[in-house]
C-alpha positions in Angstrom: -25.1 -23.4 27.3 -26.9 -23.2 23.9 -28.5 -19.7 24.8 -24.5 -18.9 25.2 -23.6 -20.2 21.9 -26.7 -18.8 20.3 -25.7 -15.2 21.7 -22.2 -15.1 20.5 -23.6 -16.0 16.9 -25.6 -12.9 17.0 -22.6 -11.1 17.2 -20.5 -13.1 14.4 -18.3 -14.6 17.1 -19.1 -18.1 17.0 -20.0 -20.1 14.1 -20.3 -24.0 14.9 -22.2 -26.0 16.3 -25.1 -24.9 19.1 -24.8 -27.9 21.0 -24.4 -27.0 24.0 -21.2 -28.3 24.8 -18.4 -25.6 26.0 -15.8 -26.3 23.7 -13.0 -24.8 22.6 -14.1 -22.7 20.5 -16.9 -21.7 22.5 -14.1 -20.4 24.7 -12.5 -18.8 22.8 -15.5 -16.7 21.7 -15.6 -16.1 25.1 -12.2 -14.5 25.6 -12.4 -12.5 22.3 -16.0 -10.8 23.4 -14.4 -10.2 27.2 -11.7 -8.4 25.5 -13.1 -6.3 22.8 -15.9 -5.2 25.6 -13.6 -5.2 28.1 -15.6 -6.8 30.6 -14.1 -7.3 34.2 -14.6 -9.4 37.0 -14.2 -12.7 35.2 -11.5 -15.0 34.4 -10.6 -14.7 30.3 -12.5 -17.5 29.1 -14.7 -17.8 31.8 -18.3 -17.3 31.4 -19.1 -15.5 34.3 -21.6 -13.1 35.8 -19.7 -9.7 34.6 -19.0 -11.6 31.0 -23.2 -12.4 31.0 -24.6 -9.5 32.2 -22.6 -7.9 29.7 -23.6 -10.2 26.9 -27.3 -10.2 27.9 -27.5 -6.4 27.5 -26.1 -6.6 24.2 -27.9 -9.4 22.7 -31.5 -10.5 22.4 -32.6 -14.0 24.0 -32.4 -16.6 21.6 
């Protein structure tokens, strides 16, 4: 859950805590990266395997 947290900071989407706890806000950041890439196959909020392929191509492992 942190290398989650730590790839949505790369993109400016989440800035508290890498805990690696899915919050809220982790959510959130989630939901707002599914819909500005428009990923499909996962629930909104739901990091899924569409939603981390996706996230994985874009980022680089923390």
């Amino acid at each position: 859950m942190t290398e989650l947290q730590q790839r949505l900071r790369q993109l400016n989407l989440y800035a508290d805590r890498i805990n690696g706890v899915f919050t809220r806000p982790v959510e959130d950041a989630v939901r707002t990266y599914q819909l500005a890439r428009g990923v499909q196959g996962d629930t909104l909020g739901v990091y899924g395997p569409a939603t981390r392929r996706s996230l994985e191509a874009e980022t680089s492992e923390p």
